[in-house]
GUROLO-801044 format. One line per 4 residues: number of its first residue (from 1); for each residue x, y, z of C-alpha. Coordinates in Angstrom, 2 decimals. Layout:
residues N
NUM> X:Y:Z; ...
***
This chain:
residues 176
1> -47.71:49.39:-58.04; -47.78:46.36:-60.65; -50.50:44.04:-60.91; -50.25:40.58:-61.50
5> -48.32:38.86:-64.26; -50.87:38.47:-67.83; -50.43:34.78:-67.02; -51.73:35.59:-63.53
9> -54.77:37.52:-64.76; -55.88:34.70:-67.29; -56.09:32.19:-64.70; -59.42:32.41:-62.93
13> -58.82:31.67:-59.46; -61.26:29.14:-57.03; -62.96:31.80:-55.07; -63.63:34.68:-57.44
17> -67.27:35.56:-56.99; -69.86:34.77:-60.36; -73.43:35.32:-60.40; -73.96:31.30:-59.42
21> -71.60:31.00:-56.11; -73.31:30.57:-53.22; -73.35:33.73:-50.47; -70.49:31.29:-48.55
25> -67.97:31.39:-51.39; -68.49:35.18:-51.44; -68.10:35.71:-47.70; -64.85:33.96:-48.09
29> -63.31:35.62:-50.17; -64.56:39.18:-48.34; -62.23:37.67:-45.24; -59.12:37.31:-47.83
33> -56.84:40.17:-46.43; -55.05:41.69:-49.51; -51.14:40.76:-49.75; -48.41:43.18:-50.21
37> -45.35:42.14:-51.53; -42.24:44.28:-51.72; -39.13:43.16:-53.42; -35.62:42.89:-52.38
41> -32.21:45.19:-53.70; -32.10:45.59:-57.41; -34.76:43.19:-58.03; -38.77:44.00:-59.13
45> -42.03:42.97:-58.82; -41.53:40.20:-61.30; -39.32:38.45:-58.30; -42.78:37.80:-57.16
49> -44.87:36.37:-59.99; -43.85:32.82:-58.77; -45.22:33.38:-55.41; -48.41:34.91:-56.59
53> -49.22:32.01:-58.89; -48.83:29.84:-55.89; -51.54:32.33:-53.87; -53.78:32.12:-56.59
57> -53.91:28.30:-56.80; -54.57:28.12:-52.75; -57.77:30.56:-53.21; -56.60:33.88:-53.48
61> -58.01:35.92:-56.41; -55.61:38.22:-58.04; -57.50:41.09:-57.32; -56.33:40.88:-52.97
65> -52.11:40.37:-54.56; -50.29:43.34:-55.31; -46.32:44.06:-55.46; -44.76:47.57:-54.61
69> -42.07:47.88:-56.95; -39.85:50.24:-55.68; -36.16:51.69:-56.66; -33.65:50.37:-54.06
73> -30.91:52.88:-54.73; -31.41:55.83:-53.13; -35.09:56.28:-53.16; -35.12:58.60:-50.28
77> -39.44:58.26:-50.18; -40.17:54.69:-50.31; -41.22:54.28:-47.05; -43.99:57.35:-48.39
81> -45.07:55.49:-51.54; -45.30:52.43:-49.97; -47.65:53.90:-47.43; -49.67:55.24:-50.61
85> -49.61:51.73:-52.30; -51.29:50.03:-48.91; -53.74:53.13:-48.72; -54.70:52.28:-51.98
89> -55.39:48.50:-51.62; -57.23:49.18:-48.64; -59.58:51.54:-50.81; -59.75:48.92:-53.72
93> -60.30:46.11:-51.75; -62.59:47.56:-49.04; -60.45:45.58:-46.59; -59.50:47.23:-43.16
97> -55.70:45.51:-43.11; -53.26:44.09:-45.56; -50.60:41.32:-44.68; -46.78:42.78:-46.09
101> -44.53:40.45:-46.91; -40.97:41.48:-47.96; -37.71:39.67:-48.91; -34.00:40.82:-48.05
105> -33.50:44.91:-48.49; -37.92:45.07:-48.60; -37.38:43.83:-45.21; -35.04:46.90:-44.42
109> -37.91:48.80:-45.60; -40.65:47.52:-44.49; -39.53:46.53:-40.60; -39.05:50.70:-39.96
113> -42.22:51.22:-41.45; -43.85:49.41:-39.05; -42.34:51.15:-36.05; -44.33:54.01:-37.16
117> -47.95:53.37:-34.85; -50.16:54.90:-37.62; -48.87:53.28:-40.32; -48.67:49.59:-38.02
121> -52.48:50.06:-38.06; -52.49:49.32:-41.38; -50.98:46.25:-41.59; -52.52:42.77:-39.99
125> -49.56:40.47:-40.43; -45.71:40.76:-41.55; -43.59:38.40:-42.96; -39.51:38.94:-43.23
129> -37.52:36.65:-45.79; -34.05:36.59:-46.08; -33.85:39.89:-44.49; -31.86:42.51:-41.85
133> -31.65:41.64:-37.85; -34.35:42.69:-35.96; -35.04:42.65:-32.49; -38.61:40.94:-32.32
137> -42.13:41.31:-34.04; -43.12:43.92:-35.75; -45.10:47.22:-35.02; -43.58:49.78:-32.31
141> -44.68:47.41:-29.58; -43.78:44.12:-31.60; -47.67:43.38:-31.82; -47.97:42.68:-35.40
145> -47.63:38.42:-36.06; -44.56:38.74:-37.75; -42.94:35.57:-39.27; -39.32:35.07:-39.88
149> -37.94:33.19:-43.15; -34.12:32.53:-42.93; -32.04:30.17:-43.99; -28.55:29.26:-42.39
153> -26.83:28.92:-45.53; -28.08:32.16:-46.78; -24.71:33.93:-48.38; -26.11:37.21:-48.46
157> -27.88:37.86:-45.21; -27.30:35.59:-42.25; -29.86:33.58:-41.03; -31.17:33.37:-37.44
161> -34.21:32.51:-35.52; -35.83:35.98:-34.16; -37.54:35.79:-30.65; -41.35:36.89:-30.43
165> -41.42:35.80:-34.04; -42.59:32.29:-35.81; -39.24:31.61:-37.40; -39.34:29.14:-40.22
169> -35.88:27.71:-41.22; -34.72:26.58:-44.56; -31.71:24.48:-44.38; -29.28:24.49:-47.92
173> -30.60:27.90:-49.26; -28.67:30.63:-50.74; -30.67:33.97:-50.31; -34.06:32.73:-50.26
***
């Protein structure tokens, strides 16, 4: 687990609660699911400090972002500490769900994951970047909103459109 970049943290976001914001504000951010991201082969949590600046500027307080940083060679128990990671968000954030989102070999992690039906409980929504084939949504009866990334360019993993997904595709990038 790695929390936000220290740029991250000094930036106060638009929805963190203060003693003057009105009950609304607060019930908004209460409905914020906590993100999970999960990096990609050889890469870390930094890979993701871009992308959490830009969920912080849309609303998100830092506090709902977290990154599982996890060794991609040979960790044999990933899948386990991952599972720990999301247990503990849950616990921090009071929140009943997280979204996951994972890029290229996080994908490769976290798609299995979800096959699992206790562990697909805890997660509301999945997004796949630049990742392995898979056969459809997530969850081990594809009903976890799952949206696809890809590009058609991509040099490392090829790109495709998934049915039972939302696909999004980025035309001229390398491995998004």
């Amino acid at each position: 687990f790695e929390a936000p970049t220290k740029r991250a943290r000094s930036q106060r976001c638009s929805i963190c609660c203060t003693r003057t914001e009105s009950l609304t504000r607060v019930l908004v951010q209460r409905i914020k699911l906590p993100v999970v991201f999960v990096h990609g082969f050889l890469a870390s949590g930094d890979n993701w400090s871009t992308q959490i600046q830009r969920f912080i500027k849309t609303g998100y307080c830092e506090d709902r972002l977290f990154v599982f940083d996890w060794n991609t060679i040979g960790e044999e128990k990933s899948d386990s500490l991952l599972e720990v990671l999301i247990k503990r968000v849950l616990k921090q954030t009071h929140a009943e769900k997280v979204n996951l989102v994972a890029h290229s070999a996080g994908g490769g992690l976290c798609f299995p994951f979800l096959k699992d039906s206790l562990r697909s409980k805890l997660v509301s929504n999945y997004v796949h970047i630049g990742s392995i084939p898979i056969a459809g949504a997530a969850g081990p009866h594809a009903e976890i909103p799952t949206m696809n990334i890809y590009s058609p360019d991509d040099k490392v993993v090829k790109g495709y459109a998934i049915d039972g997904t939302t696909n999004v595709m980025e035309r001229g990038f390398d491995h998004l």
